[in-house]
N, C-alpha and C positions, 0 to 999 in steps of 0.2 A: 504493500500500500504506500502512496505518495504522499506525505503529509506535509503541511506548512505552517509557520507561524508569522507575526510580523517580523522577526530577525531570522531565523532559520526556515529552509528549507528541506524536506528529505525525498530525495532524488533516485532515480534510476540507474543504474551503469551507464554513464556520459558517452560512452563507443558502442555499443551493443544494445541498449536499453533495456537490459533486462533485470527484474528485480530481485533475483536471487542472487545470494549471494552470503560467506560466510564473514563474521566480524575476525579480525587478525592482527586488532592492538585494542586495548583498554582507554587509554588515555581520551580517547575520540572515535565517532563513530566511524571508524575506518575499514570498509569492509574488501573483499576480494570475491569479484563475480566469478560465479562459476560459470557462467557461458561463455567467456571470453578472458578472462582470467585478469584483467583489470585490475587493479587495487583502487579504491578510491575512496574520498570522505560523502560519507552518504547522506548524513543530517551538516549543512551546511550555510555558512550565511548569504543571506538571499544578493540580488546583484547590486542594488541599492547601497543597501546595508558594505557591503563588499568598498562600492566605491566611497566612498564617506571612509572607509577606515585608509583608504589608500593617501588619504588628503595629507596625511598626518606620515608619511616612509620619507619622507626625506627629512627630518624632525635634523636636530643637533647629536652627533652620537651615531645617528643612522648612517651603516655604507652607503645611502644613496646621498647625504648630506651635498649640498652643494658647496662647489668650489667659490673663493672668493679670489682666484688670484690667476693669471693663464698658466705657470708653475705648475697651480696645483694641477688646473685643467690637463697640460703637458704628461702632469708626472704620475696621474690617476692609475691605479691597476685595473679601472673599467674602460680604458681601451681597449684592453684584452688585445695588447699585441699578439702572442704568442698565439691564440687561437684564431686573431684574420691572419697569421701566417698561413698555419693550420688551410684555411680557405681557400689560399688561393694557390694553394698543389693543384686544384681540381678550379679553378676559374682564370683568366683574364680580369683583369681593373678594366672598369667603364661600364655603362647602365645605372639603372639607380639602385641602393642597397634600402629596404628597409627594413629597420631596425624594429620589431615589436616588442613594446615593454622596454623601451628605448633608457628607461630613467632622464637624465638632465642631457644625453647623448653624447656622453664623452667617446664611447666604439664609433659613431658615426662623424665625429671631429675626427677621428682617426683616420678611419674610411675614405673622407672628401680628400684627404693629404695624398692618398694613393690613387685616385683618377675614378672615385664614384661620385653619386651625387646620390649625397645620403635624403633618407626620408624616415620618419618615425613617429610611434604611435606610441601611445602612454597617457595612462590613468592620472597618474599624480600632478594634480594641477601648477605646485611650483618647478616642477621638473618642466614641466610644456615651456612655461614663463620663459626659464632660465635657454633652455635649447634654442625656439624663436628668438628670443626679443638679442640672449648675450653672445650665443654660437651662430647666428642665422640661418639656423636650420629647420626645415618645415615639419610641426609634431602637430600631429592633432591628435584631442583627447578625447577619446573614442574605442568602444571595442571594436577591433579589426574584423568581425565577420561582419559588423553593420556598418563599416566606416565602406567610404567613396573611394576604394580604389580601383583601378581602371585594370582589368584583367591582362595579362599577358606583359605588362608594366615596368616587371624589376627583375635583373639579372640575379640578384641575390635576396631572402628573405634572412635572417634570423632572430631567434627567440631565446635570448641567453639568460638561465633562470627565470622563465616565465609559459611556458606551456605548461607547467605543473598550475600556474596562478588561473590556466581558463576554465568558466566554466562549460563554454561549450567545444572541447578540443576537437572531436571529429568536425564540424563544421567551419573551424579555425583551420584544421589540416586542408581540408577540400581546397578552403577560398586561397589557401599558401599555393596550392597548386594550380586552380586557375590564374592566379595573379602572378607567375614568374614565367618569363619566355621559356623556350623547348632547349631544352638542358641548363635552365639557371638552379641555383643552387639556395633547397633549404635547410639553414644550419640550429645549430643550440646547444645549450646543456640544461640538463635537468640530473634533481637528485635522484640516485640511487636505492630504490628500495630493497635491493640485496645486496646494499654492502654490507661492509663490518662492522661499521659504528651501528649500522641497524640492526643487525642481528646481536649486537653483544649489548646494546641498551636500550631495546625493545620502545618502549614508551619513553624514554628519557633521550629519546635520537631527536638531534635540534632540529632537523628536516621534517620531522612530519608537519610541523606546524599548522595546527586548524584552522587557523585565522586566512592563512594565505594560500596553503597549499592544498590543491580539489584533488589533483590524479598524482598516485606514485606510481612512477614508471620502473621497472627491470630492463636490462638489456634485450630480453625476449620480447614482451608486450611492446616497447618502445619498435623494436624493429617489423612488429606486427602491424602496427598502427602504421607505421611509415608505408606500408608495402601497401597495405589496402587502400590507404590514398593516392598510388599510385606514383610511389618516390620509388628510385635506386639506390640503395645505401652506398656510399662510397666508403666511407669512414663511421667506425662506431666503436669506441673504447670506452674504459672505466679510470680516472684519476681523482685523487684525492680533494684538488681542487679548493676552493672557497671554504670548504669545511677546516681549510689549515692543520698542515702537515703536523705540526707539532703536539696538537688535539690526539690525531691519529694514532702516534704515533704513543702516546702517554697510556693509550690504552692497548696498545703489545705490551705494553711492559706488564702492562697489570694482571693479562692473561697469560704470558708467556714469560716467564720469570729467568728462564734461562735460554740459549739459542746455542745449539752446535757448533761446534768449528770454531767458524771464521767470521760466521754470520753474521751479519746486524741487522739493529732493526728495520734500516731503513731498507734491506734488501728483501724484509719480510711484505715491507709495505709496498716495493716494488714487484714482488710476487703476486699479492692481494691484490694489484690495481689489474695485474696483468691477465689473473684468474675471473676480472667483470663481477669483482667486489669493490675498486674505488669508491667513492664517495659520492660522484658525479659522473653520469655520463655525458661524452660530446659524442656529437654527430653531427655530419655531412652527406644530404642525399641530395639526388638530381631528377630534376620534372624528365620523366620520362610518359 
């Protein structure tokens, strides 16, 4: 049964639509459909409600905080150099990239340096402020399955930490792939629901977060969903990521008190990324 309140909503499997499904953490109502094997938060806050809490992510404190200085702009780790490297093994610079869930658009400051012409969407109303008025970059705030973009439009999409934030991800994948030319490129990362830190602190893993995050994706489901909307995976790994290596890594010790050899920890945690228990998955598919 589908129930609602004025703040919450309880919801169907987002991909599948289907209502079964078993619960697979306490903390929240986070269950795993049995028809499609989904994970996702089932009793959830409505989209209203949703946006109103987004107003407040770029707060003082917050990673999304904005920059007051080009420095900082410059020297931001939300450029995510290392992963539009990552991107462009498998594209040419040129077209437009946009950015979903763009934050204040420090990736797409990055981006226009390298011969795109960035574009981005985002909820958070001083993030939009700050992109337009101080970067002159074009954001509008708007959910992308109902925003005006022009099909066939941009050579590259990505969603970094932020497909986990839709509520409606199959319809948000469809319009990713009507909206990118024939062989542009959709990328992202999202957290990891079979990694370590998940399995080893169950409800106390800082990723599930009910507030913000609707779908937990696996490296299986996540490449399920890609293929049914009709992407090519090019690239799909598991790294530690945003969840900060150091966190990680404080919890081998706690399980693993001794190590073989030669070992170390960080070879353990090189092992764990490499077995698609990282922290975060990235990925690179292609409109095919």
């Amino acid at each position: 049964m589908i129930t609602s309140t004025a703040q919450t909503e309880r919801v169907a499997c987002p991909f599948c639509g289907s209502t079964i499904a078993n619960p697979v953490r306490q903390s929240a109502d986070i269950v795993e459909c049995l028809e499609c094997g989904t994970v996702y938060l089932r009793t959830r806050l409505r989209d209203e409600v949703l946006y109103a809490l987004y107003q407040n992510y770029a707060h003082e404190g917050s990673h999304m905080r904005l920059p007051t200085t080009r420095q900082e702009i410059e020297q931001s780790g939300l450029r995510r150099r290392e992963f539009v490297r990552m991107v462009l093994e498998y594209i040419e610079p040129g077209g437009n990239w946009l950015d979903i869930g763009c934050g204040w658009g420090a990736m797409l400051d990055h981006v226009r340096t390298l011969g795109f012409n960035p574009r981005g969407i985002e909820l958070t109303r001083p993030c939009v402020d700050f992109a337009t008025k101080v970067l002159g970059i074009p954001v509008s705030n708007t959910d992308f399955v109902y925003s005006r973009v022009e099909p066939s439009s941009c050579s590259v999409i990505s969603m970094v930490h932020t497909l986990e934030h839709l509520t409606n991800p199959r319809e948000a994948l469809r319009k990713v792939h009507d909206t990118l030319v024939h062989d542009g490129i959709f990328c992202g990362i999202v957290p990891n629901f079979n990694s370590l830190c998940s399995e080893l602190l169950v409800d106390g893993w800082a990723w599930l977060d009910p507030h913000h995050h609707y779908v937990h994706y696996t490296p299986h489901t996540l490449s399920q969903h890609l293929r049914n909307a009709g992407f090519e995976i090019k690239h799909l790994t598991t790294a530690t990521g945003d969840y900060g290596e150091e966190t990680v890594l404080s919890y081998l010790r706690s399980v693993m008190l001794t190590l073989p050899g030669k070992l170390s920890y960080r070879d353990v945690l090189r092992a764990v990324e490499e077995d698609g228990r990282g922290e975060e998955i990235r990925f690179i598919a292609a409109k095919v």
